[in-house]
N, C-alpha and C positions, 0 to 999 in steps of 0.2 A: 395470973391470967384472969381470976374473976374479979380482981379490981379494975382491969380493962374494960372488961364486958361491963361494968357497971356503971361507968363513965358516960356522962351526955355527953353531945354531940358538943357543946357548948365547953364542957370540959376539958374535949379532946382539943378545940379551938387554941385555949389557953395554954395546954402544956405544951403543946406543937406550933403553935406562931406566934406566942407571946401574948403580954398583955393588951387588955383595953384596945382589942380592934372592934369596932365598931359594930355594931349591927342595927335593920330600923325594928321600932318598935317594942314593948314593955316584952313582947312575947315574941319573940325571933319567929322569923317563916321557914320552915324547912322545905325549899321548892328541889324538886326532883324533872317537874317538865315543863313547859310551856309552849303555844302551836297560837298564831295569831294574838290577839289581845288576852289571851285566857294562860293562866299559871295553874298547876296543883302540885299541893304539896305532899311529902312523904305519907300521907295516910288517904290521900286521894282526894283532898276536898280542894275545889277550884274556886280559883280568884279570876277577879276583874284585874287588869292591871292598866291603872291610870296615872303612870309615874315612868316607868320607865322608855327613858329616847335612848337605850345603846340598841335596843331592837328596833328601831327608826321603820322597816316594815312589815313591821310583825314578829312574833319568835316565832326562831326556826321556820323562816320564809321559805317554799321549798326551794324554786329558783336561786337563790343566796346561797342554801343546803348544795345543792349541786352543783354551782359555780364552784367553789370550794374543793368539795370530792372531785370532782374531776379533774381542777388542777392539780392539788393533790398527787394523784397520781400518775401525773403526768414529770411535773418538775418541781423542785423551790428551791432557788437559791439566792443569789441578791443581786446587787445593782452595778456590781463591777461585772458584771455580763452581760452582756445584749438580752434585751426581752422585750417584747412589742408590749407585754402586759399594761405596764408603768406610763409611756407615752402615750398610747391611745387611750389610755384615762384621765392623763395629763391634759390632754389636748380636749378630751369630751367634756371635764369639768370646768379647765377654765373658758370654756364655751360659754359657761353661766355668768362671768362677770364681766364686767365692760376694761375697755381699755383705763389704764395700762397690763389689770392686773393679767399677766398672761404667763408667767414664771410660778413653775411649782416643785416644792420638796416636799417628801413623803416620808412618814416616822412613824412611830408604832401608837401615839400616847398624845392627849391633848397636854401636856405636862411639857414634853417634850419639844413639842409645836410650837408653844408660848417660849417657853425658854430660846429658842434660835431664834422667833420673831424679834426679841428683845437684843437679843446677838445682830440683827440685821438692823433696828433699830441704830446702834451706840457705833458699827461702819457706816451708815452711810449720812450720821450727822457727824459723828467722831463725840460725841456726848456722851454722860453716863445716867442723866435723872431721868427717872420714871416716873409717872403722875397714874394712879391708881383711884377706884373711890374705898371706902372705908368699910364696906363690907359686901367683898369681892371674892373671887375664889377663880384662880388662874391657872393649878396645877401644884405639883409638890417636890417640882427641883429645888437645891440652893437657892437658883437667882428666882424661880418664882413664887418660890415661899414667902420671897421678901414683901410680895403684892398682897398678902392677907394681914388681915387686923382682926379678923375672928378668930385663927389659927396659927399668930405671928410665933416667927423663928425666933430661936435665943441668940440667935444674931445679927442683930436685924438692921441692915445697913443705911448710911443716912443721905444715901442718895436715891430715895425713894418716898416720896412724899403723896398724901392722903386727900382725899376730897370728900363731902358729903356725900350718901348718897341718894339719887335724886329720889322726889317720892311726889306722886301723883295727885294720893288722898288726903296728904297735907303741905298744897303746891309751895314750890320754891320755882321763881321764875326762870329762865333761860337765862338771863343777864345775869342774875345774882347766883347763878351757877359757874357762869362762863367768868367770872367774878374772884369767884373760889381757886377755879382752874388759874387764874392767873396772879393770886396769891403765890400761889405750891409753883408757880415755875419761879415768882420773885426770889420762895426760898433755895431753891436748887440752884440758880446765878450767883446767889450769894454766898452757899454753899463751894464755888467753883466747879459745879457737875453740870451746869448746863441742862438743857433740857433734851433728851432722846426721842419719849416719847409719851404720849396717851395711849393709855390700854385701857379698853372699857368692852365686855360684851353689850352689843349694840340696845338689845332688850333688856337690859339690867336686870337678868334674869335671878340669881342670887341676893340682889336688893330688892327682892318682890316684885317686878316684872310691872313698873307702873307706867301707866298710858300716858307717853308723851307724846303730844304732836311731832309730824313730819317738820323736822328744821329745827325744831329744839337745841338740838346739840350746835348748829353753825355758830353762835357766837363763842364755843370754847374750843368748835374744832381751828376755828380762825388766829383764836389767840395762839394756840399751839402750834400752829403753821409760819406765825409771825414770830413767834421764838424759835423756828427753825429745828424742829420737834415731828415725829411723824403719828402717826394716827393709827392703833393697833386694833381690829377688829376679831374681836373673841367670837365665833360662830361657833361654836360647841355645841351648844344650847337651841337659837336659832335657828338655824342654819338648816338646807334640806328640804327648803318645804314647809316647812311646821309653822310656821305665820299664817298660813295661809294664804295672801297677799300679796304677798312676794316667797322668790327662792331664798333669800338671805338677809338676814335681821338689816342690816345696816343701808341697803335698799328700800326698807319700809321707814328707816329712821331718817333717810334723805340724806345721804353722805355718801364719797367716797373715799374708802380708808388707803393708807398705802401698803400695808401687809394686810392679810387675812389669817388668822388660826382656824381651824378644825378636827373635830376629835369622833367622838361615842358614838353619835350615829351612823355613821360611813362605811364600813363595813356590817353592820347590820350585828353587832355583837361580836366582831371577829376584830382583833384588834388593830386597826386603821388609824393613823390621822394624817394633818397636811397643814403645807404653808403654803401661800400663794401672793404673790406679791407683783410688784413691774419686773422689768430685764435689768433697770440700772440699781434697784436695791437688791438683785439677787449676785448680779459682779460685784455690787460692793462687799457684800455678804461673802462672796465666793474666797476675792481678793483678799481679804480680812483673817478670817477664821477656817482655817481644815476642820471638814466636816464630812462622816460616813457613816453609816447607819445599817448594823448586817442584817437589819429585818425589816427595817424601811423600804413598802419597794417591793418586797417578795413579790414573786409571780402569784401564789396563793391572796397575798394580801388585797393585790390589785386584782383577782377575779371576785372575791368579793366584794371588794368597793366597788366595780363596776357593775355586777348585778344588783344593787343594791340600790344604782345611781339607775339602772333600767326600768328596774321595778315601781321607782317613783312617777317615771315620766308613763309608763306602760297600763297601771293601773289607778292614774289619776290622782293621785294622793295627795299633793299641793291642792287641788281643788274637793276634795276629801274633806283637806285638814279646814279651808275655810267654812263648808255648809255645815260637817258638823259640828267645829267651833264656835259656832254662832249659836246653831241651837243648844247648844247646852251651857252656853253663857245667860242666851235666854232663862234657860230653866233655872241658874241659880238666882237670876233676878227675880224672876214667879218665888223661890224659897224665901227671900228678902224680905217678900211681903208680908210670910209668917214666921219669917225668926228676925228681931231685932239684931241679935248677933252677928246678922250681914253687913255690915257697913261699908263694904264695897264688892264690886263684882268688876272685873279687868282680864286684860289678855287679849289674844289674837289668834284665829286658827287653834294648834290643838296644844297650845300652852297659856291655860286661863285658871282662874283661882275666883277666891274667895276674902276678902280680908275681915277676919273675926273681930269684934268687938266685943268693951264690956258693958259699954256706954255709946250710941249712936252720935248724939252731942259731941259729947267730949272725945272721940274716937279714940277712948282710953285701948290699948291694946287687949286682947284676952291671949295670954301668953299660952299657957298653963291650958285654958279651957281648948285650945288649937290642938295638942299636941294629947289630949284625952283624945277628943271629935277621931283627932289620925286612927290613933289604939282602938278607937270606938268603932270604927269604919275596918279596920285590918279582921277585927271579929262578925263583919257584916260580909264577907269576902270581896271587899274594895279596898284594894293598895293604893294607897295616896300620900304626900308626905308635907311637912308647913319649911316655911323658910322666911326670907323677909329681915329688914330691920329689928323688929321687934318679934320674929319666931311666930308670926301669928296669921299667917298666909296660907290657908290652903292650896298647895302646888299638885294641879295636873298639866301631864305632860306625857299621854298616852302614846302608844305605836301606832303611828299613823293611820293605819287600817280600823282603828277606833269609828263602830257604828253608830247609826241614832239609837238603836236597839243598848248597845252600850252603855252611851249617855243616860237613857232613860232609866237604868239598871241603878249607873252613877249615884244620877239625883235622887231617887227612891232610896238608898244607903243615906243619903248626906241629909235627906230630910229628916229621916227614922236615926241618927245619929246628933244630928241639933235638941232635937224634941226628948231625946235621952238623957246627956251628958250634963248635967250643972253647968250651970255660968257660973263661974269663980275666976 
């Protein structure tokens, strides 16, 4: 017994889930609550959180909170029963995107989501290649595991081929992109797998989220269309508002995809996601593949997703996300002028960053000095976290309800954590 008691939390992790799960930061955060943009942890000391979108509006929104409890107590069961839940969310959300996409399926997991899109994919070209870019993150099935090269499977199949990923701060054209793309379907023809589909979240959110113009992507969405390939839109990330600009990444990117994924923020931290597609890729899909889901769907699941989808529109939060995205993109360009270290400032709405340098010129990456700055800011009580090609990205990517008050908090951390930290 007093070997138990004497166990961190961290040990009890390991003997109880196994190894090497993950956690952020040098110093793990013990969170016990969180209410709006604000965390605290087991000894009561509160954090800013400017990272996390599974609480898209706010933690423990109370509306969200009570949507939940009361169905709850009401019913849950699944979708081989009649429930108004499921369709009148079905019907409110694909409200949001233009014709065709107006078919939707409901599943618990952005994981999940991508994997049947990729299933709706390979019916309704009758293909099996996948074109991905190279440092991507789609979910953690079999078939979508196959989509990473930071995290690749030990078995990693060879009808799944790789692209650059695009980068803003050291441009690669549209053409000589759209270029690449049509490389990776030569191999996949040659291969005999043909081409299925492009999968790409629309903001390159995991390739550091860099500023593309509107239309960027039409010469490779084209290529892939004239390979008879469909066009898979990752809104995980994205999606909800968080551009500010628009409801949905690929919207702002000027395209229209033919499935859609979604995941994390949709229920508001309760676990939600979704496909959304036309009518003829969801018969194809249908005709193709048996498919059921005992908790896709739940009546609970869809009272959250819907208060969650109300909350947005009810307390402005797409317009939220672009006034104070803007201003605190501002600020980190005001910080650029005193830390060399800034060599760029990007994003949209309330997913914007920072990309570290070691060297201005040379936009040498500062890998190492990124991933102190994070630990260095986790100690200043701002949750923040880097990503990118080269791990050297400052990613925020706040609850929408993210204030100027907030922000200001933010940059005051990120100032007083530059001005500390060594450049190495």
């Amino acid at each position: 017994m007093d070997t138990v008691v004497s166990e961190t939390l961290l040990d009890r992790r390991e003997r109880l889930l196994g190894p090497r799960m993950t956690t952020f930061y040098d110093e793990p955060v013990h969170l016990v609550r969180g209410l709006g943009t604000k965390l605290w942890d087991v000894e009561g000391r509160e954090y800013l959180d400017c990272y996390n979108n599974v609480p898209h509006v706010g933690h423990c929104h109370p509306k969200v909170v009570e949507a939940i409890c009361r169905q709850a107590g009401m019913l849950n069961t699944h979708t081989r029963y009649l429930h108004e839940g499921i369709v009148d969310y079905a019907e409110d959300l694909t409200g949001t995107f233009a014709d065709p996409l107006k078919s939707m399926m409901v599943t618990c997991t952005g994981s999940e989501a991508n994997d049947i899109a990729l299933r709706m994919a390979r019916a309704v070209t009758g293909n099996a290649g996948v074109i991905a870019t190279d440092h991507t993150y789609h979910g953690n099935t079999d078939a979508v595991s196959q989509l990473s090269c930071t995290n690749p499977p030990p078995n990693r199949w060879d009808s799944v081929e790789f692209v650059p990923a695009p980068d803003s701060y050291r441009p690669v054209s549209a053409q000589d992109w759209a270029g690449h793309v049509e490389a990776a379907i030569r191999r996949l023809e040659e291969k005999g797998h043909g081409l299925a589909a492009l999968i790409i979240c629309p903001f390159f959110a995991n390739e550091g989220f860099p500023d593309l113009p509107e239309g960027w992507l039409t010469p490779a969405i084209e290529a892939v269309r004239k390979a008879g390939g469909v066009i898979i839109a990752d809104e995980v990330q994205p999606g909800f508002g968080r551009l500010g600009t628009h409801f949905w990444g690929h919207e702002k990117a000027g395209f229209l995809p033919d499935i859609v994924t979604m995941g994390k923020p949709m229920g508001n931290g309760h676990p939600v996601a979704g496909v959304v597609t036309s009518r003829k890729v969801m018969e194809a899909f249908r005709d193709t593949f048996r498919y059921f889901n005992t908790f896709g769907g739940n009546p609970v699941s869809m009272a959250a997703a819907q208060a969650t989808l109300d909350v947005i529109r009810e307390e402005g939060l797409q317009e939220n996300a672009r006034v104070v995205g803007d201003y605190a993109r501002e600020g980190l360009r005001e910080l650029a002028a005193r830390h060399d270290c800034i060599g760029d400032v990007r994003g949209s709405g309330l997913f914007f960053g920072a990309e570290l340098v070691l060297d201005r010129e040379a936009k040498t990456p500062a890998t190492a000095f990124t991933k102190n700055v994070a630990n260095a800011l986790r100690h200043k009580g701002v949750l923040m976290n880097f990503l990118g090609v080269h791990y050297n990205v400052l990613k925020m990517r706040p609850p929408m309800v993210f204030s100027r008050d907030d922000a200001d908090r933010m940059l005051k951390a990120v100032d007083e954590a530059l001005g500390e930290v060594p450049l190495a």
